[in-house]
N, C-alpha and C positions, 0 to 999 in steps of 0.2 A: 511322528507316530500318533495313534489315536489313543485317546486314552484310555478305554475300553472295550475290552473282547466284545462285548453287547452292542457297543458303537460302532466297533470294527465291524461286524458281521451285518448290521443293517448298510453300511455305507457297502458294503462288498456287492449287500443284495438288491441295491440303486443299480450299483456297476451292471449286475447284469439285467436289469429290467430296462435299460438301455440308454444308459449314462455314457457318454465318451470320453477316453482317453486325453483324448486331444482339449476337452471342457475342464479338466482338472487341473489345478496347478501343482505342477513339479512332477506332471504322470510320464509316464514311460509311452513311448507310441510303440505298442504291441501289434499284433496282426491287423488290429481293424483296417491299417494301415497301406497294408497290403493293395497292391491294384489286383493282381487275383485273388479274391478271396480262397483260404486253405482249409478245407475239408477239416473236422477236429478228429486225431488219432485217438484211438488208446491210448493211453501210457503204461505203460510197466517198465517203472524203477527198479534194477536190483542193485545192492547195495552189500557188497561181500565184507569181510571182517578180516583186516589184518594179510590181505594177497599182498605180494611183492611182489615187483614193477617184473622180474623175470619169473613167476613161478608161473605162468600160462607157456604152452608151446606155440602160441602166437607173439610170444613176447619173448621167445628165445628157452623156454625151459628144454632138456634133451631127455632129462630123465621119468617124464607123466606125460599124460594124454588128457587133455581138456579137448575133446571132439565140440563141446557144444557151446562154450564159450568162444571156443575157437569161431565155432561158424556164424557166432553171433558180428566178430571182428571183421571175417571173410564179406560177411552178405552186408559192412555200411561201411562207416565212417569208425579210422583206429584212429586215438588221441598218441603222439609220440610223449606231448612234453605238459599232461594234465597232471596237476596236484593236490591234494588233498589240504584243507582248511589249517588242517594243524596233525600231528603225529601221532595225536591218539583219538579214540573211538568220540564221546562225545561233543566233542568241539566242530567238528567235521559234521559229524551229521545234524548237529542246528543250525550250520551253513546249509548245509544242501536248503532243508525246509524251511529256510528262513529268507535265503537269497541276501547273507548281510553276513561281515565276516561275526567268528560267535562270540568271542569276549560281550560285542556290545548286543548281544540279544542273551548278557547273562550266564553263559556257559564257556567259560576261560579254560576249565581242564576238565576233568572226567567226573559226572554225579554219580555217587556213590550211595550204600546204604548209612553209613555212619557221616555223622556231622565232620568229626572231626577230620575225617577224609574224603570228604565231597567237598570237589571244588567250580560247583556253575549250578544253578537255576534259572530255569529256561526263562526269560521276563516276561508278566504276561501281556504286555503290551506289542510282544513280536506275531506277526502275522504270518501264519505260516502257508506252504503251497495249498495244503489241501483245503484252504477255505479259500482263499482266490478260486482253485478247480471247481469247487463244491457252487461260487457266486458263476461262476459261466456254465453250469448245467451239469457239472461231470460228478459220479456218485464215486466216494473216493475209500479206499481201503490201508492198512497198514496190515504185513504179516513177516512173523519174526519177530527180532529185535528192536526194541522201541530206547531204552539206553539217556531218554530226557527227561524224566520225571516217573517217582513210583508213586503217586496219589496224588487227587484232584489237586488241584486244578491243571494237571500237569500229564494224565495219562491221552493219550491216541484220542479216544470219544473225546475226551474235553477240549483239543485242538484243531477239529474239524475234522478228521477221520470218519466217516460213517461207521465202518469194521474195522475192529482191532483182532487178532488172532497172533498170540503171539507171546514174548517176554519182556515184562517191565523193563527187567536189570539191564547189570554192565556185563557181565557174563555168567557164566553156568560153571559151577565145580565140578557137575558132570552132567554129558550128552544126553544122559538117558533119567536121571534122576530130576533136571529143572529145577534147581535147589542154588541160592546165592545165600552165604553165610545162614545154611539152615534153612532159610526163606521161600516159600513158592511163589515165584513173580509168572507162573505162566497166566495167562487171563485169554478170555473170550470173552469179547468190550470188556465190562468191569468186575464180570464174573471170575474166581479165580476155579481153573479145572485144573485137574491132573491126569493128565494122558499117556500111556505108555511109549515106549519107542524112542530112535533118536533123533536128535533135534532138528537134525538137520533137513529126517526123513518126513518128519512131522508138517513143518516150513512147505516143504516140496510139494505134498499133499494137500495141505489148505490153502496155497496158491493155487494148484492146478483146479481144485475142486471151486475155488472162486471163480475163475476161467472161464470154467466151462459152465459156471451159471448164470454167465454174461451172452451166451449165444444167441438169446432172444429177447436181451436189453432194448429197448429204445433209448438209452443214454451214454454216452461214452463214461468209461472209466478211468479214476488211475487208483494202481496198483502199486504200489510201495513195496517192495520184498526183499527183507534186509534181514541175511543170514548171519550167525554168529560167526559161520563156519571161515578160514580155518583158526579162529581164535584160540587161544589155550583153554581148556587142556586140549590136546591134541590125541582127539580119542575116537579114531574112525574106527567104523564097525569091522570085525576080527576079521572076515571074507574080504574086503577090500585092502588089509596090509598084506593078508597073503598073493591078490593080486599082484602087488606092486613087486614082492620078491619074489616069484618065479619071472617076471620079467625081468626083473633087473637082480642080477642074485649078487653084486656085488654093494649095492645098497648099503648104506649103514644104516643101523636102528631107526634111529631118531631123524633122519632124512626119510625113510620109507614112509616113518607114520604120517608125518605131515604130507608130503603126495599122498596119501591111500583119503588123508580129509580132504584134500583139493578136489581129487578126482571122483570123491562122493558125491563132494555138492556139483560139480559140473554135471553131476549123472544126475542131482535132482532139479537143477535149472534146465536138465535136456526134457526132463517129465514134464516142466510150466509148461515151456517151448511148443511140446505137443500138444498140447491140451490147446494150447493156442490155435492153435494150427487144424486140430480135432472142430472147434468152437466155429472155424472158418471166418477167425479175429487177426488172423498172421496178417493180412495186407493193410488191414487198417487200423494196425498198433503198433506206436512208437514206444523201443525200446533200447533202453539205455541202462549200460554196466559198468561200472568201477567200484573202487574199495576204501576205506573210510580210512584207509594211510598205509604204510609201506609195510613185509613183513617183520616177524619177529626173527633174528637174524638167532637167538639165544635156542631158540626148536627147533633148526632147522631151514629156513624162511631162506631164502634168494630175491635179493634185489637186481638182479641183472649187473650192469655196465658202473650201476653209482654206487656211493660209498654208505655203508651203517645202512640203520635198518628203521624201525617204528621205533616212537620214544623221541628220536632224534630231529635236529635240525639239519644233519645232512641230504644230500636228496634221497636216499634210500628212506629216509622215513615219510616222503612229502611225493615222492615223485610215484603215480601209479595207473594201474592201466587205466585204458577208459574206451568205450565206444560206442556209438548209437545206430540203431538202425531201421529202417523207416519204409517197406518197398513202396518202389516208386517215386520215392522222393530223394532218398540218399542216396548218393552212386554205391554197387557194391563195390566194397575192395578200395575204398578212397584211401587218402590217409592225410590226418595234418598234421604240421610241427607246430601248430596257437599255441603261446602259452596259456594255459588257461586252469580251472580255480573251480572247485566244488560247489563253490557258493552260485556260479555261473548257470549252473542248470537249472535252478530256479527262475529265471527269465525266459532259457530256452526254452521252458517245457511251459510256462505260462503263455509264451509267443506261440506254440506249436498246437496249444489249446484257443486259441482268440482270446484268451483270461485278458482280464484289465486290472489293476492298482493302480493305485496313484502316491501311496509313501514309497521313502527314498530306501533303494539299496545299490549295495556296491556291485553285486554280483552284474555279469555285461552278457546280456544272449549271444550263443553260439549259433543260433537257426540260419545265418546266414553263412553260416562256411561250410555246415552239416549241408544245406544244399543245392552247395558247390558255387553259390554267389562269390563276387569280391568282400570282403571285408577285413580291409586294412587290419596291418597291424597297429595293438595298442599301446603308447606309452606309459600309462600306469604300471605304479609302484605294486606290486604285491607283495603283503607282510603276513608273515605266521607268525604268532604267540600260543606258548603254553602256560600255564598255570600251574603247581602241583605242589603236592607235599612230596617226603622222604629226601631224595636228595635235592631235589629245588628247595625246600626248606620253608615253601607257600612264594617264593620269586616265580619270575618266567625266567623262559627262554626264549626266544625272538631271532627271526630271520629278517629280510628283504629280497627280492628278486625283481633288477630292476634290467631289462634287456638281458645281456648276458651275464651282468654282475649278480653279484650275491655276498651279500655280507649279514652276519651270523654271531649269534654267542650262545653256545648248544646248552650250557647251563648258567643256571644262577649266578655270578661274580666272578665267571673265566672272561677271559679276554675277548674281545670282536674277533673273529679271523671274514677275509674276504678273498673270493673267488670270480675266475673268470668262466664262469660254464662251457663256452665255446670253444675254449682251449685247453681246458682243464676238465671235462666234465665228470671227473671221477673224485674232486675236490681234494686236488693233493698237494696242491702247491698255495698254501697261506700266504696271501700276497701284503700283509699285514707283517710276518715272522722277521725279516729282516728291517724293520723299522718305518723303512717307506711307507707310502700312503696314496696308490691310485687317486687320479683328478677327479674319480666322482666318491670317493670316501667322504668328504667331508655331507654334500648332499643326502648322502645314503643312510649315516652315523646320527644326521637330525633330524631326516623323516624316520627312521626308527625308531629313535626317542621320543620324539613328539607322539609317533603312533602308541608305543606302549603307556605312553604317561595321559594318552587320550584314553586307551582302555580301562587304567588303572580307577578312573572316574567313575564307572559303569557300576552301580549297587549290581552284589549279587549273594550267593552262599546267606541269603537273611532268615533261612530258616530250613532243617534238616529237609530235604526231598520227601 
């Protein structure tokens, strides 16, 4: 890694004054690579809060209508068996923007306002997308929830973001107030405003309105748009629950409201969409959707087919939608069973840009399955860690998933349990409970060890966010 943001950002901006890949040691061969050279997309990232792997009707929900999610799944590439960094909000999204899993870029469990219950600081030696985007020509944006740091050196502008619009925090007490224990974390860059309305609707509209004042850019963008929605509280506006119960009058309470916030924000990702499409940016922007872990199983939340929900080490907290889509480059309507890792779109979307790095991360590009090439399956191990206070106690919790295996200890000092996914995939049968011990237990039980006691090395929490 380098040892400074300052060092980082000159060596980025060698990269793109016309350094190769291929000239650096331990670089990654990105697009340059390429025998056809690839036109550079837009990018618009969205990045939803707390979806479960079945709350989309593209993903089996029967009771809501996501028309525009839907069609985003329709018109590319659906991910079956993509998952989320870790079970809760920011562990997961310092992977995405880090392309490295997050323990070791610092962020093991969720940053918080209070010392005593924040558990990650983002380290500021990780390099994040939007300054790789920002060294290959791309002018780069964040809007929404930001969730990795409330003050320098740690906010959106200070990470290579050009625009921030959006909320420091980990979540909102309420939709329309933008208030975290009292606190206003809304910001425009590092102004703190206070804007009416809800949150959701607000997100919706400073995306669109960044959008459409790209129409007559001369430089590609990316667009980061990571809503809180449908996180707790589960506070969609009063018109969209009555929505949901004249359609479905058998509804219970607390199931409607959580649909009526789905189906909010699907209606304000359908307003980016337009605008996109308004801007006459739809053919040459690359967009990509999933959610920063499984839902809340406790509001409401539907995992589909797997077991438990966000929080957890089962796949309902890990397992969630995903899809990208690209015209002309992604088939519509594809679909793949990759397994594949949040931290992963960090290469794809750097390969989909000609972006160049040259430090090491774990995450492995998708661009070749998104468009429709071979690309073998991989035998790497993938490990989740959590970190957390309350009932973790400040321990993890820890998975692996290695082919169809999976072995797990959901919390702090409970036992390993192991599973077969391809046979089991609803994680019901602990092949662990009767004593026995599967022929890759042993393999599985020491890279997971060795992986959490590699984490446990990583400096972090060294001073209040």
């Amino acid at each position: 890694m380098f040892g400074s943001i300052t060092t980082r950002r000159g060596f980025l901006r060698s990269l793109a004054a016309g350094a190769t890949a291929a000239a650096l040691p331990g670089a990654r061969r990105l697009a340059a690579e390429e025998k056809t050279p690839m036109s550079r997309p837009n990018i618009l990232m969205i990045l939803v809060d707390d979806l479960g792997y079945g709350d989309l009707s593209s993903y089996g929900a029967e009771d809501l209508s996501t028309p525009h999610v839907d069609a985003l799944v329709a018109g590319g590439m659906r991910f079956d068996n993509f998952y989320a960094n870790c079970p809760v909000c920011s562990p997961t999204r310092a992977a995405l923007l880090t392309g490295r899993p997050p323990a070791l870029v610092g962020v093991p469990g969720v940053i918080r306002t209070h010392l005593r219950n924040n558990w990650g600081k983002l380290s500021a030696d990780a390099v994040l997308l939007p300054e790789v985007l920002k060294a290959a020509g791309y002018d780069t944006a964040v809007v929404g929830k930001w969730h990795l740091g409330l003050r320098k050196p740690d906010r959106p502008n200070d990470r290579g973001f050009d625009l921030f619009h959006g909320f420091l925090g980990d979540m909102m007490d309420d939709y329309y107030k933008h208030r975290r224990h009292g606190i206003n974390y809304m910001r425009q860059d590092t102004e703190t405003i206070d804007p009416p309305g809800h949150a959701t609707d607000l997100f919706s509209k400073w995306a669109a309105d960044y959008v459409r004042g790209r129409a007559k850019a001369n430089r590609p963008f990316f667009l980061y748009l990571a809503y809180n929605a449908p996180h707790t509280p589960i506070q969609p506006p009063p018109e969209w629950i009555e929505k949901v119960t004249r359609r479905q009058p058998g509804i219970s309470k607390k199931r409607a409201k959580l649909v009526a916030l789905i189906e909010h924000m699907d209606d304000g990702i359908g307003q980016v969409l337009k605008a996109l499409k308004e801007a006459g940016l739809e053919k040459d922007t690359l967009v990509v959707f999933t959610s920063d872990n499984g839902g809340q199983t406790g509001v409401g939340a539907r995992n589909g087919p797997v077991r438990a929900g966000k929080g957890t080490m089962y796949e309902g907290g890990l397992r969630v939608p995903a899809c990208a889509v690209w015209p002309g480059r992604i088939r519509p309507g594809s679909r793949s069973d990759r397994v594949a890792v949040t931290m992963d779109l960090f290469p794809t979307l750097a390969e989909a840009a000609g972006a160049k790095f040259a430090h090491k991360i774990e995450g492995r590009s998708l661009l070749p399955t998104l468009l429709g090439k071979k690309q073998p399956a991989e035998e790497r191990m993938l490990f989740f860690t959590r970190r957390e206070g309350g009932a973790h106690k400040g321990g993890t919790s820890e998975a692996v998933r290695w082919g169809p295996w999976k072995l797990l200890r959901n919390l702090p000092g409970r036992p390993l349990e192991m599973y077969h996914l391809a046979e089991d995939p609803k994680e019901e049968r602990n092949l662990l409970a009767d004593g026995k011990k599967p022929a890759p237990f042993g393999r599985l039980s020491k890279a997971l060890a060795d992986y959490v006691q590699r984490h446990e090395a990583i400096p972090w929490q060294r001073e209040a966010p």
